[in-house]
C-alpha positions as CSV (number, residue, x, y, z in Angstrom):
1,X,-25.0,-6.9,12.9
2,X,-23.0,-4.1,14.1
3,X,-24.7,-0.6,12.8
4,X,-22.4,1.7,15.2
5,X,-22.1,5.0,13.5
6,X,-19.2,5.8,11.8
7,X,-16.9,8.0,13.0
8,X,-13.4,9.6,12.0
9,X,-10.1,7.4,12.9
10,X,-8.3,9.4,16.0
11,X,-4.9,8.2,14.5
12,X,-2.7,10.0,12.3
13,X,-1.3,8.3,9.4
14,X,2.6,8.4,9.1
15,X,4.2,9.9,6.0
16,X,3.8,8.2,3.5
17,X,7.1,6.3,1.9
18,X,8.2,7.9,-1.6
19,X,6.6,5.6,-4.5
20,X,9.0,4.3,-6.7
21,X,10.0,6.1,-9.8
22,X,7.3,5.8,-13.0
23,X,10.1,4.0,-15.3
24,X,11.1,1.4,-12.6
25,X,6.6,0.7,-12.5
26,X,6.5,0.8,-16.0
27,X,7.9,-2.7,-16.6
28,X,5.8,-4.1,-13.7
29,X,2.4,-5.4,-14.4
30,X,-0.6,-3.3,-13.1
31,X,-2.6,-4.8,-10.4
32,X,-6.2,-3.3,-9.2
33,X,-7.8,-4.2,-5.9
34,X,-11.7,-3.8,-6.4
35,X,-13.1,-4.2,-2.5
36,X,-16.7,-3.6,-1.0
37,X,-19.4,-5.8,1.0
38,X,-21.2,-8.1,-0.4
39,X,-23.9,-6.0,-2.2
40,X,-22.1,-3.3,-3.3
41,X,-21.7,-4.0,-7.1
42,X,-18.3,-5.3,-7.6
43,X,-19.0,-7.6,-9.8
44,X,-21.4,-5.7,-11.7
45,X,-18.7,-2.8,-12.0
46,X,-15.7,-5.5,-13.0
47,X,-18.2,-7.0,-15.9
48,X,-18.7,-2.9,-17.2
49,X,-15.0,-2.4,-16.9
50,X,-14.3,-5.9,-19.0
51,X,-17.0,-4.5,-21.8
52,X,-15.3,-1.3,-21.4
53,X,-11.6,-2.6,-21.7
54,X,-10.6,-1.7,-25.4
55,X,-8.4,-4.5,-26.0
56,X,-6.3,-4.6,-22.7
57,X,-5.7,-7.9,-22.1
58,X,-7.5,-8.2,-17.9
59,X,-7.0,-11.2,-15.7
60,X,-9.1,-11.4,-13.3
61,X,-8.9,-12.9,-9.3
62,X,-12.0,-13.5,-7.7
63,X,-12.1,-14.3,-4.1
64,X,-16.5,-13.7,-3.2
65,X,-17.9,-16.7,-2.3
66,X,-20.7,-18.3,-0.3
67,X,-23.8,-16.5,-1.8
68,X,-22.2,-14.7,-4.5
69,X,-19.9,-17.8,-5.2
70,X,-21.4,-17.8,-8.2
71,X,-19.4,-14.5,-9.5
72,X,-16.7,-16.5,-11.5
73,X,-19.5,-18.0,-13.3
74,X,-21.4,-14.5,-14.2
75,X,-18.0,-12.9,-15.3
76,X,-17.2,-16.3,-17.5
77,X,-20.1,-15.4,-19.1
78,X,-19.9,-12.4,-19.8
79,X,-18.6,-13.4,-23.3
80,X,-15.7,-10.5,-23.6
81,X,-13.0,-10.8,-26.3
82,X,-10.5,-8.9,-23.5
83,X,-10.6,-12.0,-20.6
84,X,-11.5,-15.3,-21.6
85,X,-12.3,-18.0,-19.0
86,X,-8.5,-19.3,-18.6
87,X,-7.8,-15.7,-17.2
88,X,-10.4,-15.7,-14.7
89,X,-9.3,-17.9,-11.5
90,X,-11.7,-18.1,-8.5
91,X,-10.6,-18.4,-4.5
92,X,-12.7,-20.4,-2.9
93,X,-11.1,-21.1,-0.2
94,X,-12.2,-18.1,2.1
95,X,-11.3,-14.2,2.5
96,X,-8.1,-13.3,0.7
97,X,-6.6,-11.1,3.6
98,X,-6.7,-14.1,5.7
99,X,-5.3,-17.0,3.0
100,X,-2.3,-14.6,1.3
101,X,0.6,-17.4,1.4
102,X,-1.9,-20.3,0.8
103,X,-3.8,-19.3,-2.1
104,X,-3.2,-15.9,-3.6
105,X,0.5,-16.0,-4.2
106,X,0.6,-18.9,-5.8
107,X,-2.6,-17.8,-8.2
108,X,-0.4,-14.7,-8.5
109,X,3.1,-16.2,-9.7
110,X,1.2,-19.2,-12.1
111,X,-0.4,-15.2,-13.8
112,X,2.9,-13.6,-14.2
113,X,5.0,-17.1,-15.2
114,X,2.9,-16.9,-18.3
115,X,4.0,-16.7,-21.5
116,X,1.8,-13.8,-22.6
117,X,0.8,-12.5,-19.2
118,X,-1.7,-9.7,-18.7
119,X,-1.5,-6.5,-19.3
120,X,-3.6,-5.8,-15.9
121,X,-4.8,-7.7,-13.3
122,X,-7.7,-6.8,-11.4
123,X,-8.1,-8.4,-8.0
124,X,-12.2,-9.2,-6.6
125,X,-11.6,-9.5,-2.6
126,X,-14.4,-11.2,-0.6
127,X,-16.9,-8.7,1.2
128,X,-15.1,-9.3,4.8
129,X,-11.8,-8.6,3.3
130,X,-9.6,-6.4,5.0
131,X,-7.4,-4.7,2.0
132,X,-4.1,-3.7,3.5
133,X,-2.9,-7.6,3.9
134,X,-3.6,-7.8,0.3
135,X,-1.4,-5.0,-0.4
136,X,1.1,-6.0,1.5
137,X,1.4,-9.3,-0.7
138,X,2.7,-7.3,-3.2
139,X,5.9,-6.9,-1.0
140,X,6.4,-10.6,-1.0
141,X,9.4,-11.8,-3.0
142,X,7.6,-13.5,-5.6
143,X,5.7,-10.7,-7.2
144,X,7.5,-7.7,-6.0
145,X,9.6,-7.0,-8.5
146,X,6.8,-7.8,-10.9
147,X,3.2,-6.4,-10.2
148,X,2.8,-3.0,-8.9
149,X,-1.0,-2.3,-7.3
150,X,-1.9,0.4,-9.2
151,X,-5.0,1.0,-7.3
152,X,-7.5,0.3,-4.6
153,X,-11.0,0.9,-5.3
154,X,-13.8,0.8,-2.6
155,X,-17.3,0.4,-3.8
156,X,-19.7,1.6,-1.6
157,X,-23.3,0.9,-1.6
158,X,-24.6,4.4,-1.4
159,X,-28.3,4.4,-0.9
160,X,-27.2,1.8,2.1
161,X,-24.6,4.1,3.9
162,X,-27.6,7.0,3.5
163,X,-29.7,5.1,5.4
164,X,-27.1,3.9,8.4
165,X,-26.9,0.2,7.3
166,X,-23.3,0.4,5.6
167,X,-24.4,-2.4,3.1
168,X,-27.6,-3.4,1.5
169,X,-28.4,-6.5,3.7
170,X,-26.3,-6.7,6.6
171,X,-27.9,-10.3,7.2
172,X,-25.8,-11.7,4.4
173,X,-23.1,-10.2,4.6
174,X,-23.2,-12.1,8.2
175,X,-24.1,-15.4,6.8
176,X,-21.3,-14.9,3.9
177,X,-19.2,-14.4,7.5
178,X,-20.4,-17.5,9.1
179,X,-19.6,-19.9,6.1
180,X,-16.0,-18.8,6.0
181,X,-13.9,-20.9,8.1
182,X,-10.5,-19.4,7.7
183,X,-11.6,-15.9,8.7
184,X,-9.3,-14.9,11.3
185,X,-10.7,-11.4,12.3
186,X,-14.0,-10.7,13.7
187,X,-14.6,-6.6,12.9
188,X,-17.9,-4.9,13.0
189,X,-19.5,-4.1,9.6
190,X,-18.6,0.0,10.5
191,X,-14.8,-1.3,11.1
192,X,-14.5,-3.1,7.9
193,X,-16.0,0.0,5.9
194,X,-13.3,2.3,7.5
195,X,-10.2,-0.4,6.2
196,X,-11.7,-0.4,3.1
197,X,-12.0,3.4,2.9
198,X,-8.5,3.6,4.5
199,X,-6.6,1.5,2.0
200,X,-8.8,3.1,-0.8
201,X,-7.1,5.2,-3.9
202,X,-10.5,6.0,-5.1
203,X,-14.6,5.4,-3.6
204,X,-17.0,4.4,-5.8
205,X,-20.2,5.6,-4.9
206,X,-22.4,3.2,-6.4
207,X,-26.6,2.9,-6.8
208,X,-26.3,6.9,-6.3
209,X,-30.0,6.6,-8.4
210,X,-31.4,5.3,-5.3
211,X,-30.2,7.8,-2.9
212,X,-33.5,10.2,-1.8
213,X,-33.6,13.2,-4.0
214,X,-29.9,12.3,-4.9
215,X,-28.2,13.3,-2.1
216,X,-25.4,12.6,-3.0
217,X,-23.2,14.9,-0.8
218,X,-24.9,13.9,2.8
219,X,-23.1,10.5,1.5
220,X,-19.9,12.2,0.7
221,X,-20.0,14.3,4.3
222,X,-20.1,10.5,5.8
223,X,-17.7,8.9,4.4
224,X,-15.1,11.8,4.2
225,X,-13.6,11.7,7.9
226,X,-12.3,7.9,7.1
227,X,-10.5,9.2,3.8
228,X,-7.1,10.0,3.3
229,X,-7.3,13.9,2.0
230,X,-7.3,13.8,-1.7
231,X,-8.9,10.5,-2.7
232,X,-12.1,11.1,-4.9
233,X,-15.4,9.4,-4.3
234,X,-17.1,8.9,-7.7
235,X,-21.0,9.0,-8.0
236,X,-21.9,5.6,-10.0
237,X,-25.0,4.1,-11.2
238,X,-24.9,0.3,-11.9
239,X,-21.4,0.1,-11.6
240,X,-21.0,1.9,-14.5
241,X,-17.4,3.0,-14.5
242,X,-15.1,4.1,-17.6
243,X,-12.2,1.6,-17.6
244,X,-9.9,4.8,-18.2
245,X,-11.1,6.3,-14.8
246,X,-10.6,2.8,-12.8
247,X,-7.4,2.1,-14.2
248,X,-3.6,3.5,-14.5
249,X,-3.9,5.5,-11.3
250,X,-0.4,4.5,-11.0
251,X,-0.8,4.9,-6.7
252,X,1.8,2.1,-6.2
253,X,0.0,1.0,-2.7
254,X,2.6,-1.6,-1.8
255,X,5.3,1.2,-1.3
256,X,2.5,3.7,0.5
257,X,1.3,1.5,3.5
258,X,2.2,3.8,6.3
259,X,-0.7,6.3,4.7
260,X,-2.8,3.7,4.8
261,X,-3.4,3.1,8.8
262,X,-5.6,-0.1,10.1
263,X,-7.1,-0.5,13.4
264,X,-5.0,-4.5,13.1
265,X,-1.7,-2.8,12.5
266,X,0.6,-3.4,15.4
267,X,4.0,-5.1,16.8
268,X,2.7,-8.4,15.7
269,X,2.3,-7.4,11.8
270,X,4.3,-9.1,9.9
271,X,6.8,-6.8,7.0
272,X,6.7,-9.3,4.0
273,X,10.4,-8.7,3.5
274,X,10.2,-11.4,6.4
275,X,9.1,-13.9,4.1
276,X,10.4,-15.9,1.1
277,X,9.9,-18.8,-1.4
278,X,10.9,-20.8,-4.1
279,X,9.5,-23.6,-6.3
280,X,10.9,-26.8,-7.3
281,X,10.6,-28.5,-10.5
282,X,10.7,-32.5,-9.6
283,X,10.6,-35.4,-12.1
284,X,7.4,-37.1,-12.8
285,X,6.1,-38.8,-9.4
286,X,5.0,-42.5,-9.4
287,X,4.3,-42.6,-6.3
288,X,2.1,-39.5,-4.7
289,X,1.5,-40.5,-1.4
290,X,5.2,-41.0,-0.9
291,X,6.0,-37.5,-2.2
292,X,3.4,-35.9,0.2
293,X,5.4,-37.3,3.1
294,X,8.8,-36.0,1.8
295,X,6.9,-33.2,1.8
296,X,5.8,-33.4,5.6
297,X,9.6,-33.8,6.5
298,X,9.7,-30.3,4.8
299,X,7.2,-28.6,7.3
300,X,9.1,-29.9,10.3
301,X,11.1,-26.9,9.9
302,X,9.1,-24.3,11.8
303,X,10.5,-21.5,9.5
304,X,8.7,-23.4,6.2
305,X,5.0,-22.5,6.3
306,X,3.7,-24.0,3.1
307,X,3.8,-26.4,0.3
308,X,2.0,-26.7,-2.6
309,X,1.7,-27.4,-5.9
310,X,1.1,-30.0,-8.6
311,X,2.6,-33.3,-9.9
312,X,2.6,-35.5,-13.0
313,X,2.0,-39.2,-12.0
314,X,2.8,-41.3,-15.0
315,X,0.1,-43.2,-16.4
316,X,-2.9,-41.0,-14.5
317,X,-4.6,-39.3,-16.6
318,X,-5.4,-37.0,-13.5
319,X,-3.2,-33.8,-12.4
320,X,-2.1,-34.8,-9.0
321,X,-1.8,-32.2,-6.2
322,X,-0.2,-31.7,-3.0
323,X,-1.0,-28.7,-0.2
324,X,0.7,-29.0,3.0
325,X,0.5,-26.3,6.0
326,X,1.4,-26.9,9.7
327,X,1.8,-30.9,10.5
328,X,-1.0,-31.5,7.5
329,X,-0.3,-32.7,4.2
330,X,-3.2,-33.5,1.6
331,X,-2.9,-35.0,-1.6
332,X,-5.4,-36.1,-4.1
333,X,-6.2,-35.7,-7.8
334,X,-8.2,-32.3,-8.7
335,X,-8.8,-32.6,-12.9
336,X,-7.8,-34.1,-16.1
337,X,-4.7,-32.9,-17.7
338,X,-6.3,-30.7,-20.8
339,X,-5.4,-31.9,-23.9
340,X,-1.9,-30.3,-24.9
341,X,-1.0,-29.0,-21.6
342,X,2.5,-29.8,-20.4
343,X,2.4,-32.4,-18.0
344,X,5.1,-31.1,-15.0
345,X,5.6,-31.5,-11.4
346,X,6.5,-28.1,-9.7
347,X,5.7,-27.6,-5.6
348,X,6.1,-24.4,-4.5
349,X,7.8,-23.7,-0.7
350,X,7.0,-20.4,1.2
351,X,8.4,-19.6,4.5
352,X,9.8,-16.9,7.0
353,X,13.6,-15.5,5.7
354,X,16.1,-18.2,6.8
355,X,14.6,-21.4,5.8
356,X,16.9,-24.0,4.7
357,X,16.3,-24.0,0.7
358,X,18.9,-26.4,0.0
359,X,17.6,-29.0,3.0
360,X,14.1,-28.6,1.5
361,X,14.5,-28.9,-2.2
362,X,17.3,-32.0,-1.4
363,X,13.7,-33.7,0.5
364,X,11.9,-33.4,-2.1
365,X,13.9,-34.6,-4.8
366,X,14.6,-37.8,-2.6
């Protein structure tokens, strides 16, 4: 694993642009980004924070998997009146920064369709995540108007970065790197720390009781040159955090990502305002393999990147599903219908600005 030291970024972040005004984020739902390597003490910090809530109704996104894939679980079970397991929804299906249009959105619009949505959403990335994709989703037509992120919060393994090895065991955090498939960047541990700082809003210091002595402030003199001036870094043991010091910082990221600079920003990097999508509601489907190919015809327009979503087969008691990206189109049965959900068939198209809505949706109607 990469141990490089860590030194200060030699770029200088552009002005940031003008958040928008408190009464325009007031009627948008809060949205927290908790990000750290595996180790850290996310989780443990998101389970305080749930005891800790005093009555705000929390959903809760958790994208860590491989070894901790067991995180959904531990927070299920945490047996807290404020999020119950319906408003805890796992992402399995590898680092969040790298599966935004496939999985998050989607997880993100099915929160806020609700009809008693949360009150705040806090967001678990995976260890490898990079955090400025993630708040750039927020820009994506489906949620912008909606969700505001109203803070980034790095944890950092303390007693780790004292001794030089960034997280607790680098090993894992390597082997949590191997199993992920649709990782598409390839950064050094230190690299990853400095995004993380970057994006941050506030540091969590965390397993400061381990630190020698409890130096606490060689940590801080670390860490510092990566931060943007004016972000605190909060000594923490256990992840013990008081919810009203984690949440309502109010930073509204989404509109301040020219402060926050990344060594993967470039000519390439997409503005969301590129993108766009829509959802279809379609009449019961009786036959599901023949819907999945209407919705192959879709994807032969290059400018349609996804669909996805889930259909009501008549006489299954199985929830059919269909995901489709590039030339591929899966579909297959995932669960039972619960008992009094609505049965409804609803696919949901994302693509670059331009796509033809009306040929799409008049494919997959038939």
């Amino acid at each position: 694993m990469d141990q490089r030291p860590i030194t200060a970024r030699t770029s200088l972040a552009n002005p940031a642009r003008r958040p928008l005004p408190a009464a325009r984020q007031a009627r948008r739902i809060p949205a927290t980004i908790v990000t750290g390597f595996l180790g850290s003490g996310k989780t443990t910090l998101i389970r305080n924070l749930l005891a800790n809530a005093r009555g705000r109704r929390l959903a809760l996104i958790i994208n860590e998997f491989g070894e901790m894939g067991v995180d959904g679980e531990l927070l299920k079970g945490c047996g807290e009146a404020s999020c119950g397991e319906d408003d805890i929804v796992e992402l399995a299906n590898g680092c969040i920064c790298c599966t935004v249009a496939d999985d998050f959105l989607p997880t993100m619009t099915a929160l806020l369709d609700r009809p008693a949505p949360p009150e705040h959403i806090v967001i678990e990335t995976s260890g490898l995540a990079m955090p400025k994709p993630l708040i750039k989703a927020f820009q994506w037509p489906p949620v912008q108007t909606r969700t505001t992120v109203d803070g980034v919060i790095a944890v950092v393994d303390a007693a780790a970065v004292a001794d030089g090895r960034y997280a607790a065991d680098p090993d894992a955090v390597d082997r949590q790197r191997r199993a992920d498939a649709a990782l598409d960047h390839e950064s050094p541990l230190v690299e990853l720390l400095e995004e993380q700082l970057a994006a941050a809003d506030m540091v969590i210091l965390n397993k400061a009781d381990l630190l020698p002595d409890g130096d606490i402030d060689s940590v801080r003199r670390l860490l510092d040159p990566l931060m943007r001036p004016g972000i605190g870094m909060v000594p923490a043991e256990h992840g013990r955090i008081a919810a009203e010091v984690l949440l309502g910082l109010g930073a509204a990221a989404e509109s301040d990502l020219a402060n926050r600079p990344s060594e993967h920003d470039g000519a390439d990097d997409h503005d969301h305002d590129d993108f766009t999508s829509f959802s279809v509601a379609l009449e019961p489907a009786a036959d599901l393999p023949a819907l999945a190919m209407r919705a192959r015809r879709v994807l032969e327009d290059r400018r349609v990147l996804r669909v996805k979503g889930f259909v009501d087969v008549p006489g299954k008691p199985m929830r059919g599903v269909i995901q489709g990206v590039g030339g591929r189109v899966e579909h297959y049965f995932d669960r039972p219908w619960k008992p009094g959900e609505a049965r409804g068939t609803r696919l949901v198209v994302i693509g670059t600005t331009g796509m033809d809505r009306a040929a799409a949706t008049a494919l997959l109607t038939g």
